[in-house]
N, C-alpha and C positions, 0 to 999 in steps of 0.2 A: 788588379786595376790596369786597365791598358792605357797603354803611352799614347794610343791616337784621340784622337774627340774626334765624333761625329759628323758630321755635317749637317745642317738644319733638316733638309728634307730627308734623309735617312732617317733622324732621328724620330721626324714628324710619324713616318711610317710604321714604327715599331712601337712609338710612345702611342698614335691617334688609335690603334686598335684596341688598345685598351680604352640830440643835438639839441645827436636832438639839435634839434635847431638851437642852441643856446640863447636864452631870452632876449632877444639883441638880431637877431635875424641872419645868424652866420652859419651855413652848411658846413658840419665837421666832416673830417672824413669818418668815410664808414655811409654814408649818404643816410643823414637823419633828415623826414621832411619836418616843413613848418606842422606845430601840433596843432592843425585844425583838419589835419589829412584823414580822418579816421574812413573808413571806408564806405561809400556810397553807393544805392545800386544804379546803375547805367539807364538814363532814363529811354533807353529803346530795348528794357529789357521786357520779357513776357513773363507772368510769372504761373508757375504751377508746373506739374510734370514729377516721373520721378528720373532722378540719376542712375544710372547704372555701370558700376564703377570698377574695376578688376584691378587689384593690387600687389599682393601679397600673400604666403600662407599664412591661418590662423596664428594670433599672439599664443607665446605658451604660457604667458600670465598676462595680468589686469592694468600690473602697476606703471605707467608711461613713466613715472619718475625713473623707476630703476630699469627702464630700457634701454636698449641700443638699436633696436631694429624696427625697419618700419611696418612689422607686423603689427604691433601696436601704434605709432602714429599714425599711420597710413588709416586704420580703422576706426581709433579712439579722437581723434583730434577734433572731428567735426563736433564735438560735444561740451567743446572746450573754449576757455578762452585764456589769455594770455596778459603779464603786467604790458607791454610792448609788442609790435607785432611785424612781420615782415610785409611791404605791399605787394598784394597781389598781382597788382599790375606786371612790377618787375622782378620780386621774390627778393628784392635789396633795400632798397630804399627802409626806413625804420617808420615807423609810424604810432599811431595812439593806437590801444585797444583800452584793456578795462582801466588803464591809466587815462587818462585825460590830457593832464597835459602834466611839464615835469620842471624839474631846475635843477642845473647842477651847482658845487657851489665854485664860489673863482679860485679855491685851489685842490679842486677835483676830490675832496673825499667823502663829500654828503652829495646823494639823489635823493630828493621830494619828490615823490610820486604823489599827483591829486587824485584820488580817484572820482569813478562814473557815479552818481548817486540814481536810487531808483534798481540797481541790478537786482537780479535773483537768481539762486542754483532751481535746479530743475526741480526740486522740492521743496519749491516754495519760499527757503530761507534768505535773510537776505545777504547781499554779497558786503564784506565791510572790510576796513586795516586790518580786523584782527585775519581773517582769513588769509591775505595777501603775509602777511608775518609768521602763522602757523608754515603757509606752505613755502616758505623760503628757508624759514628757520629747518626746515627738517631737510631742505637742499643743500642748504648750505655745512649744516651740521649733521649728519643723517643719523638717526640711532642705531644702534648697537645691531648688526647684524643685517641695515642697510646698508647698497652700495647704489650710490648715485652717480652716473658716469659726469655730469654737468658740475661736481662740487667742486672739482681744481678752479673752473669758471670766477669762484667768488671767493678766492682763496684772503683776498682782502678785508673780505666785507665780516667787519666787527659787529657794532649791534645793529638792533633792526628796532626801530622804532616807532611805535603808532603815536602819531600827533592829535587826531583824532577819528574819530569812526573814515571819515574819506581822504586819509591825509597819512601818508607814511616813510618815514625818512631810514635810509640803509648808509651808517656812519664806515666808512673806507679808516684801515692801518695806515696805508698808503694810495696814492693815487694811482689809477692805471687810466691808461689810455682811452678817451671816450669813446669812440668808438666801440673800442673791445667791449668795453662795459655795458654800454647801450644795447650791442650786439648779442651780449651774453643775453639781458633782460626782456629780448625779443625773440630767443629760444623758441621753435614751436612746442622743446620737451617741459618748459617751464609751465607748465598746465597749473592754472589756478584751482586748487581742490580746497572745498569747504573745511574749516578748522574743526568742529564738529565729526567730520568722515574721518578724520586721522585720529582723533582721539579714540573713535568709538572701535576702528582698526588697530590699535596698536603701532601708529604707525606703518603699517604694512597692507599695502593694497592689493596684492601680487593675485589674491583668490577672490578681491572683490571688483567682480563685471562692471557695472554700471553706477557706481557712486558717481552723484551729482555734478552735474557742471553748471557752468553760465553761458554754454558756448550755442551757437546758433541750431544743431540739430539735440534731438533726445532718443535716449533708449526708444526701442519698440520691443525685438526680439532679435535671437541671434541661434544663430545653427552652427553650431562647432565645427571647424570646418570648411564651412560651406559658405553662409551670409550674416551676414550682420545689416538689420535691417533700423534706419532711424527717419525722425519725422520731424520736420518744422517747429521749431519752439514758436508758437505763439506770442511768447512773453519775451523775446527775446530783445533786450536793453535799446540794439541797433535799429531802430524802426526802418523798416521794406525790408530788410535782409530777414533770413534764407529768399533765394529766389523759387528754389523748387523747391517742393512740397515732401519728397520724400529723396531717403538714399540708400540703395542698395550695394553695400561693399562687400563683392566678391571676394574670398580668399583662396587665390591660386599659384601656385609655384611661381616664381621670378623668373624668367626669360623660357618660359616653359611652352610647350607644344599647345597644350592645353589650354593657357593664357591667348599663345596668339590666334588659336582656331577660337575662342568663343569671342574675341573681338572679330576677327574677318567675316565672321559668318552672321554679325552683328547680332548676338547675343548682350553685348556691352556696349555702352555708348562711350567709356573713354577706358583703354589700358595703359596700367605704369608699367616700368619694367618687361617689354618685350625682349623679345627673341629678335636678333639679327635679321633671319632670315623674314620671321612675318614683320617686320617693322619695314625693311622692302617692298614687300606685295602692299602693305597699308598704303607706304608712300604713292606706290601706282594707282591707286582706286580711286575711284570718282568721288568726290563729296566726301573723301578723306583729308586731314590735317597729320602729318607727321612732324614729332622735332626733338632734337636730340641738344644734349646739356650735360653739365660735370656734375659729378655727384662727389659728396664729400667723404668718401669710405675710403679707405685702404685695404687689400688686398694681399693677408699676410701670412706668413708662415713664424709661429713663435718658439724657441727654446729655452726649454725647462733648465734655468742655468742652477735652478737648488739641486732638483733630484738627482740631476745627470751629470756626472764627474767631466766628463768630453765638453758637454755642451758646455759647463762654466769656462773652458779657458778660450778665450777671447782671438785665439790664433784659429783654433775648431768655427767658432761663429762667422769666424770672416772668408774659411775657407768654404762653408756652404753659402756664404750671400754670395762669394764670384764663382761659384759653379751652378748659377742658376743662368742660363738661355732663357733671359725676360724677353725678346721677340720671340724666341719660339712657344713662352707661355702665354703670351698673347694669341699667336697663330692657333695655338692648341683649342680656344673656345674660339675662334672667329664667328663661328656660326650658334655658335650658343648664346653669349652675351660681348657687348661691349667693351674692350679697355685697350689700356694704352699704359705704356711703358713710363714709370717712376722712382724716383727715389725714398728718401724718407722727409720730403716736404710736398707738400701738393705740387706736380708738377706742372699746373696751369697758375698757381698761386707767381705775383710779380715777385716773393722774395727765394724763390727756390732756382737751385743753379739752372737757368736755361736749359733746355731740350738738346741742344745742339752739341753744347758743353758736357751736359750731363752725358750723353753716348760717346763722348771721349775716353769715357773714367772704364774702368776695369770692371767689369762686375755689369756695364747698359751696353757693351759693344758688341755690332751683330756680329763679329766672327769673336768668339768667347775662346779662344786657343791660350792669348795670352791670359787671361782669369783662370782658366781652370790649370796652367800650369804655375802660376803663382797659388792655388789654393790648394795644388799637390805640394808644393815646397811648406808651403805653413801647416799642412796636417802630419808633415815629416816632422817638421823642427819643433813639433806639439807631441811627437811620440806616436801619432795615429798612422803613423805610412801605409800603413796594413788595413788600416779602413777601421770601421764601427761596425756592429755587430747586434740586430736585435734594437733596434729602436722604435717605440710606440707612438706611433705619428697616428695621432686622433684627427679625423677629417668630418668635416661638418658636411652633412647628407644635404648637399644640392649637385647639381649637374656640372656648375665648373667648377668647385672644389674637388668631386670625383675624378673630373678630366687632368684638373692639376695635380691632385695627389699622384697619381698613377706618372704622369711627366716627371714629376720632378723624384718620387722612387730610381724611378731609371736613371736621372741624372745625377743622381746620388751615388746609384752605381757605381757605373758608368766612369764618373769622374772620381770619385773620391771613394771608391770600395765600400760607400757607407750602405747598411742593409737597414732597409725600414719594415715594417709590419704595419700594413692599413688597417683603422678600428674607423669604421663610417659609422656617426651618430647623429642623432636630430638635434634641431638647434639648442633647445633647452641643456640637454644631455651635454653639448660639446662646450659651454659656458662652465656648467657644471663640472663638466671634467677638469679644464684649463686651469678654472677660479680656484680649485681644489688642488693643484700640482699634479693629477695622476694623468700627469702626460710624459712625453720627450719631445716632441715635435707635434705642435696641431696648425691647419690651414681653416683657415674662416676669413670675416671680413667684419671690422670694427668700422664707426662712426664717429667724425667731432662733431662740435655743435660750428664752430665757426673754421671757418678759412685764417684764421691767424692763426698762424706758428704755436703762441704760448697756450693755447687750448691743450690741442696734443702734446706738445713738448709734454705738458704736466701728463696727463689723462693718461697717454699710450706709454711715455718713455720715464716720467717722473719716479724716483724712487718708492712714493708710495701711490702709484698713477693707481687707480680703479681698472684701466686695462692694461696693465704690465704688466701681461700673463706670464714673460717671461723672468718677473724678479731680479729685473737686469738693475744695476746700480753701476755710475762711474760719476765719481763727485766733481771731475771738473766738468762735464755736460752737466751736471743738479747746478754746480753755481754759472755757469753762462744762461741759464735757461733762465733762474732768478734773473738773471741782469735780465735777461732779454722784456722778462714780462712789465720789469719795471721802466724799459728804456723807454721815453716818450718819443724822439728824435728818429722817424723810419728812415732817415739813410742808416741812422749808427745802428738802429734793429738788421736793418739789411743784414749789414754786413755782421753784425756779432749771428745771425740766422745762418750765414757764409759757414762762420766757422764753427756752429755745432755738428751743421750737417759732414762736414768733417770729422767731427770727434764719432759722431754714429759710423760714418763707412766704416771708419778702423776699426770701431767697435760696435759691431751690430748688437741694439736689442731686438730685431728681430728679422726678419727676411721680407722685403719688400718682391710684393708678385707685381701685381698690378692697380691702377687706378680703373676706378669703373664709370660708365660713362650709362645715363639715363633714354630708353628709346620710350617716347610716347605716341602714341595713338590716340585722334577722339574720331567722331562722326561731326561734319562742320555744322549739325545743331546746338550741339554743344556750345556755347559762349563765356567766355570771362576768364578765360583760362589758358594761356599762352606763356607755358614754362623757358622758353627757348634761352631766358636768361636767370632763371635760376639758379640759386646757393645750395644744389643737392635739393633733395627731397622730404625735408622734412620741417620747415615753415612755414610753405605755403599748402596745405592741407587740408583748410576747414571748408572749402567749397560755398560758403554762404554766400560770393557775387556772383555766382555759376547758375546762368541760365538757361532754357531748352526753345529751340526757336527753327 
């Protein structure tokens, strides 16, 4: 292990070759509108045409409940609908969907949800409580050999109760925060699915394509792969809405060559997830619309703290989080995708330590001398002086996971003698691996549902988080994170969110790379659709006010 470190651009050289409005008319935070907001079509809109949409690679299953990625929202959503919903206008605001309107009670632990009367799934049946309770009951409590990343969400929510066929009340242990709550029940993943499809599935959707919705578009056909093509529900509850008539969802790499050449060359009429570079040329084109937004993913590297003896001791974890150069793994995709330097709270979120602040600490400073000589002293005084030897760092097969794995190998090196072994798998495979232990180190990129803290706290870092790939447990982070979730008072969350993120630096559960940031492209025919202040990418998705003009 040599005494010097690098310098960024040498290094670059050797690494780059490789409320709800509560009945009473008070805005809570969380921005719930008045419930008569449900969604409208634009009366200068045209309607007819088809969409052509470029998003995502194919899902490697069916089931949106047990997703994380928007290979599936991105694709399945238009077919769906939701108890709550985000407005599309702003991708914030809360709104009505198949709920109508709602009450909460004055000491926060019962929601009444009215429902829409008249709904149908796309076969016919009709929409009723019991559906809206089958598909919660199995989120909230999943069976036996589901995992629902959304269940930490309702960790309160005791029973579920039908009042009557359009009338259904969800009784809270304790109260949380409305907002949160609201936020959680406006989930784009909380997909309303017929009570009927889950029985007749076993609970498990993962192999069934096109079970029913009530959402504005319907199956047509779908080309593995390649397209998924859906059409206009006729019946659909929302009268004017879909505005077009048909939608073709492209399924192609994420910030991929390929992505931005069949939007430039106008094969597409809107692309998510561009490439850096074609997301530029877009901006310059005539009768082009570009805009860029946060997305809610983290960007991680996790350790196997069961299988791997090294990786459990807590001095080893902290000395790879400060031997990570996060500008230079940013630099490293510049031109591939999007991101920006973070800790382990969203770093555009108001309760995360400042940006300015944050690049003080050990572990976000551009010149990383002092981090990687404090995380040479903790892998001495851990017994590791001599480095690691042989570790199976599984990497999820896209473009900047391979550019990072290969970076941070060398910075492993490099800094801390640690020797990795690349294993690049497809997305499916690399869940599968993680979920299963048969890793030591894997790079991918997880999702919350919400921008508050206590989502992920649970989800990612929770002792029995759904994505705590790493098996990390430290009971005094498990009891600040309960306070936190319970705390109603956001100054006192602020600052109890202060000092978790604290107990994580010291104790990494996992390796923050980067946050990732959304380029989109349409053709300015396109209307109704102006993500520029969206919550990540996956609420506002059903396209039914989007129209062609």
């Amino acid at each position: 292990m040599s005494d010097s470190v690098s310098d960024r651009r040498t290094f670059l050289k050797r690494a780059g070759a490789a409320g709800a409005l509560i009945a009473g008319g008070v805005t809570i935070p969380g921005r719930a509108a008045a419930q008569d907001a449900t969604v409208r079509p634009d009366p200068a809109a045209k309607r007819g045409g088809t969409l052509r949409y470029g998003v995502h690679t194919a899902p490697a299953h069916f089931d949106v409940h047990q997703s994380g990625t928007v290979a599936n929202i991105g694709a399945q959503s238009p077919m769906y609908d939701t108890l709550l919903r985000r407005s599309p206008k702003d991708g914030q605001t809360i709104i009505p969907d198949l709920a109508q309107k709602w009450e909460i009670s004055p000491d926060g632990k019962k929601y009444t949800f009215h429902l829409r009367k008249g709904v149908k799934f796309h076969d016919g049946a009709d929409f009723t409580a019991e559906d809206v309770k089958a598909t919660y009951e199995r989120i909230v409590r999943p069976p036996k050999g589901i995992v629902i990343p959304r269940t930490p969400l309702f960790s309160t929510v005791g029973d579920i109760v039908v009042v009557d066929p359009h009338r259904i009340e969800f009784r809270l242990t304790e109260a949380r925060p409305k907002a949160f709550m609201l936020g959680a029940f406006a989930s784009g993943w909380n997909i309303m699915v017929r009570k009927k499809t889950l029985e007749e599935n076993q609970g498990n959707l993962r192999q069934v394509m096109a079970y029913p919705g009530t959402g504005p578009f319907k199956h047509v056909s779908r080309k593995d792969k390649e397209v998924w093509i859906q059409e206009r529900n006729p019946d659909y509850w929302n009268k004017g809405l879909p505005l077009v008539d048909r939608l073709e969802i492209y399924h192609m790499m994420p910030f991929s060559a390929e992505l931005g050449a069949a939007f430039l060359s106008g094969k597409l009429d809107y692309a998510r997830l561009l490439d850096p570079v074609s997301w530029r040329k877009a901006k310059e084109m005539p009768g082009v619309t570009a805009a860029a937004f946060n997305q809610s993913v983290i960007q991680a590297v996790w350790m196997n703290t069961k299988k791997n003896k090294a990786l459990a001791d807590v001095r080893v974890r902290r000395a790879i989080h400060l031997a990570m150069d996060r500008h230079t793994l940013v630099e490293v995709v510049k031109d591939t995708a999007p991101m920006q330097v973070g800790g382990f709270v969203y770093p555009f979120h108001e309760m995360s330590t400042p940006r300015a602040e944050l690049e003080k600490k050990l572990g976000y400073q551009k010149d990383i001398k002092p981090a990687v000589q404090e995380a040479r002293r903790l892998m001495k005084e851990a017994g590791y002086g001599q480095g690691i030897k042989g570790l199976d760092f599984v990497v999820r097969d896209a473009n900047t996971f391979k550019l990072w794995a290969v970076a941070i190998q060398a910075m492993l090196k490099e800094h801390l003698n640690i020797e990795c072994n690349l294993r690049v798998v497809q997305i499916s495979q690399w869940f599968d691996e993680v979920g299963g232990g048969n890793f030591d180190l894997g790079i991918s990129a997880i999702v919350s549902s919400l921008m508050d803290p206590s989502d992920y706290f649970s989800a990612w870092y929770g002792k029995d988080g759904p994505q705590n790939y790493s098996y990390w447990t430290n009971p005094a982070f498990h009891d600040l994170a309960n306070q936190i979730e319970r705390e109603l008072d956001d100054s006192r969350r602020k600052t109890m969110v202060r000092k978790a993120e604290d107990i994580l630096e010291s104790d990494p559960p996992l390796i923050p790379v980067s946050y990732e940031q959304i380029y989109d492209a349409w053709y300015n025919k396109v209307h109704g659709q102006n993500p520029s202040t969206f919550f990540g990418i996956y609420d506002v998705v059903r396209w039914d006010n989007v129209w062609l003009g």
